[in-house]
C-alpha positions as CSV (number, residue, x, y, z in Angstrom):
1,X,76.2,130.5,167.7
2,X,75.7,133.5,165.0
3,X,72.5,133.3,163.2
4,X,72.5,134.4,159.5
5,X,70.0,134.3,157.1
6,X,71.4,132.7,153.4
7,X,68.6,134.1,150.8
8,X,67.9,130.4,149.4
9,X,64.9,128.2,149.0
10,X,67.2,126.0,147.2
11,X,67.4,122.6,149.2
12,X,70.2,121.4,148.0
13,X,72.2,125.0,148.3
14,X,71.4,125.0,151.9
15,X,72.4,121.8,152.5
16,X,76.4,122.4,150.9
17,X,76.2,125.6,152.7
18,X,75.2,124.2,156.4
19,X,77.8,121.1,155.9
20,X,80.7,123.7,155.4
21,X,79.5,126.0,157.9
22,X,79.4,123.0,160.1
23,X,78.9,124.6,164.1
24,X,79.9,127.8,163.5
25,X,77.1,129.3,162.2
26,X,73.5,128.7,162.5
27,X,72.1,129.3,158.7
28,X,69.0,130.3,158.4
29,X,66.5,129.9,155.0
30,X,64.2,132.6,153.7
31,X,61.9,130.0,154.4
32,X,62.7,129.9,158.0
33,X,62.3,133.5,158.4
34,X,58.5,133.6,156.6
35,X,60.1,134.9,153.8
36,X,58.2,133.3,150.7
37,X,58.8,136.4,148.4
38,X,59.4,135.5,144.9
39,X,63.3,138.1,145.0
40,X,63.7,139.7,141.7
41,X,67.0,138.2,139.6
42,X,67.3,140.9,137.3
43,X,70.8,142.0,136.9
44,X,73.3,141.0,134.5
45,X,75.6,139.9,136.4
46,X,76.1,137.4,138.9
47,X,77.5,139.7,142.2
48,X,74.4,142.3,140.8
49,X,72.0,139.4,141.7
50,X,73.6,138.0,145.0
51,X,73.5,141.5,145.9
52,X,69.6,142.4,145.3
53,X,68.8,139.4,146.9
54,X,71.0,140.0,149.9
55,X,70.2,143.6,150.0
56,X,65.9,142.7,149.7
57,X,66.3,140.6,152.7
58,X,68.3,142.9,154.8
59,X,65.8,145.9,153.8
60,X,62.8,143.9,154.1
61,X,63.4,141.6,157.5
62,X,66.2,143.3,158.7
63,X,68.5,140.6,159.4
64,X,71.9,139.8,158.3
65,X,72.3,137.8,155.2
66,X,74.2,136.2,152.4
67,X,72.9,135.5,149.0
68,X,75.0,133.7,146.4
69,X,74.4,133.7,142.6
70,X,76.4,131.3,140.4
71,X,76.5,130.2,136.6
72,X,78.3,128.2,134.6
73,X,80.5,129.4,131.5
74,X,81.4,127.7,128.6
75,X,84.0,128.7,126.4
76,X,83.1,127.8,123.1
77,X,79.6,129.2,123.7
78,X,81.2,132.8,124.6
79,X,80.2,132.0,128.0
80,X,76.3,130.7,127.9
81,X,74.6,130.0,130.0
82,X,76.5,132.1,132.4
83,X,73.9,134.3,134.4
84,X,71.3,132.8,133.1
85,X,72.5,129.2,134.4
86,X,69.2,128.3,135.6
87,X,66.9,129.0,133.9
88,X,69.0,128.4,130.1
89,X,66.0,126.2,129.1
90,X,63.2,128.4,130.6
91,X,61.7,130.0,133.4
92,X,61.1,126.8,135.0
93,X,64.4,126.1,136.7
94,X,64.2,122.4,134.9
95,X,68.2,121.1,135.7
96,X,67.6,118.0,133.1
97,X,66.1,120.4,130.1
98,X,69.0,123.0,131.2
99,X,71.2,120.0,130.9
100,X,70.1,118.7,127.4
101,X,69.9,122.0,125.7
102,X,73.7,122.8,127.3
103,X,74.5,118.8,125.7
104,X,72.9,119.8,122.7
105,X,74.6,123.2,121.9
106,X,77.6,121.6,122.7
107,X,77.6,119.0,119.9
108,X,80.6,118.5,117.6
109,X,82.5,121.1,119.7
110,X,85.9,120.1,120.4
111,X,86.6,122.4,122.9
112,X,84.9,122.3,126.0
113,X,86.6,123.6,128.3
114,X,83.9,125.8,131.0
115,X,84.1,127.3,134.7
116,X,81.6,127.8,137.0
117,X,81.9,131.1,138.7
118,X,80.0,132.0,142.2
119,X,79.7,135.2,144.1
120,X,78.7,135.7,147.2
121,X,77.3,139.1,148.2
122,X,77.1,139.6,152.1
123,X,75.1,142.4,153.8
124,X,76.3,142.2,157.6
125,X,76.0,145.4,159.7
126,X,75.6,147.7,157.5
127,X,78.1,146.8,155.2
128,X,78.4,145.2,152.1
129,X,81.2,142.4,151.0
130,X,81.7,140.6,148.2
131,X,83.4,136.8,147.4
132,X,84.2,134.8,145.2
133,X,84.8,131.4,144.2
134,X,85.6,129.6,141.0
135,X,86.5,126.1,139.5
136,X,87.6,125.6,136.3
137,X,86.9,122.1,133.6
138,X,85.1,121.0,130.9
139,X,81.7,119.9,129.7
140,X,81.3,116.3,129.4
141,X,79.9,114.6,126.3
142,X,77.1,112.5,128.3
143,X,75.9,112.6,132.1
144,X,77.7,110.7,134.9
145,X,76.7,110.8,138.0
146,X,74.0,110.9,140.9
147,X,74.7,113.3,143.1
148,X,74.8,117.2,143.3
149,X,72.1,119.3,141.1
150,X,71.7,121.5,138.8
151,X,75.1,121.0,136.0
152,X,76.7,118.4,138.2
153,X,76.5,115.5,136.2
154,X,78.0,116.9,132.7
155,X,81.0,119.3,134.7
156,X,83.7,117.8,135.2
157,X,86.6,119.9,137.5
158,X,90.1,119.7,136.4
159,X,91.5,118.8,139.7
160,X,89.3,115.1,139.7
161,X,88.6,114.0,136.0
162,X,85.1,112.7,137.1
163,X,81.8,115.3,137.1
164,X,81.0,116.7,140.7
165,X,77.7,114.1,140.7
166,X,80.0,111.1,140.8
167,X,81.5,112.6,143.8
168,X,80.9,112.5,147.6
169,X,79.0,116.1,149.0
170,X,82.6,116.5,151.1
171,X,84.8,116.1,148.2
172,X,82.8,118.3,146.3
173,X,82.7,120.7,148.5
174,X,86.4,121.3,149.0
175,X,87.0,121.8,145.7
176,X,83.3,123.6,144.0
177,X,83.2,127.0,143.4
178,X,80.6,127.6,146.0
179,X,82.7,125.6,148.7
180,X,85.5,127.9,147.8
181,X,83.3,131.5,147.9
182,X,81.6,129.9,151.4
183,X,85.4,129.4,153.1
184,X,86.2,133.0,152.2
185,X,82.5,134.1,153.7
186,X,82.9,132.2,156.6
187,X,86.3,132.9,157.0
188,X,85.4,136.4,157.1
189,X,83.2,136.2,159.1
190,X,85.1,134.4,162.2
191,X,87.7,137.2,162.2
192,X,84.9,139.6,162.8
């Protein structure tokens, strides 16, 4: 089984990854390669920070890796959060003040209609490729929901009419941006 390094500490990240990887690929964490670095996010874009990250673990372990970056968009906020996603409420990655700030700016607005975008940035070798994945809804008016992270509870997709934390990991997955920009990595990387 192909070992690959996905430059995440997030738990929950690694966890949607590995399910849709399933056995085809062993995915490893920067934790699990003594990697406790605190990576840089300082593009402006989210493909320029999946690559750094991709590109600092690759330089600095030399291993293959993947590193995603992913943010949310809201169309009556000209797109806010968007890159900064998670950390809209400050530095300290806090989902429920994210959350209640993203509630809060939203107040009164009629139209709410948001996607969440996330790239992928692969470094695999010596090359460099790039996917994509996106799903497009709206911002709810209150939270529903106890599963997923991060936005989960006040998204809700267009293809289900209920947020991604009322639904099941799987079902998420087949339809969440990052479950779409994983298929096309992993696809990718079978036909290698």
């Amino acid at each position: 089984m192909k070992k690959i390094v996905f430059a995440t500490n997030n738990a929950h990240k690694l966890e949607e990854v590995r399910a849709i990887a399933g056995d085809s690929f062993h995915i490893l964490s920067l934790s699990d390669i003594d990697c406790h670095d605190d990576i840089p996010e300082t593009a402006d874009t989210l493909e320029g920070n999946a690559l750094i990250k991709a590109r600092w673990v690759r330089d600095r372990y030399g291993m293959d890796c993947f590193a995603d970056d992913t943010g949310l968009m809201v169309d009556a906020l000209n797109g806010e959060p968007g890159v900064y996603s998670a950390r809209y409420a400050g530095e300290a990655h806090d989902a429920e003040a994210n959350m209640a700030k993203l509630l809060e700016k939203m107040n009164g607005q009629t139209d709410r209609k948001a996607h969440f975008s996330t790239v992928i940035a692969l470094c695999l070798d010596g090359e460099e490729k790039i996917f994509e994945g996106r799903v497009d809804g709206t911002i709810a008016v209150q939270r529903s929901g106890a599963n997923g992270f991060g936005y989960d509870p006040i998204f809700v997709p267009d293809e289900t009419g209920i947020s991604f934390a009322d639904m099941t990991a799987e079902a998420k997955n087949a339809i969440s941006h990052r479950g779409r920009a994983t298929e096309k990595l992993f696809q990718y990387l079978k036909d290698k």
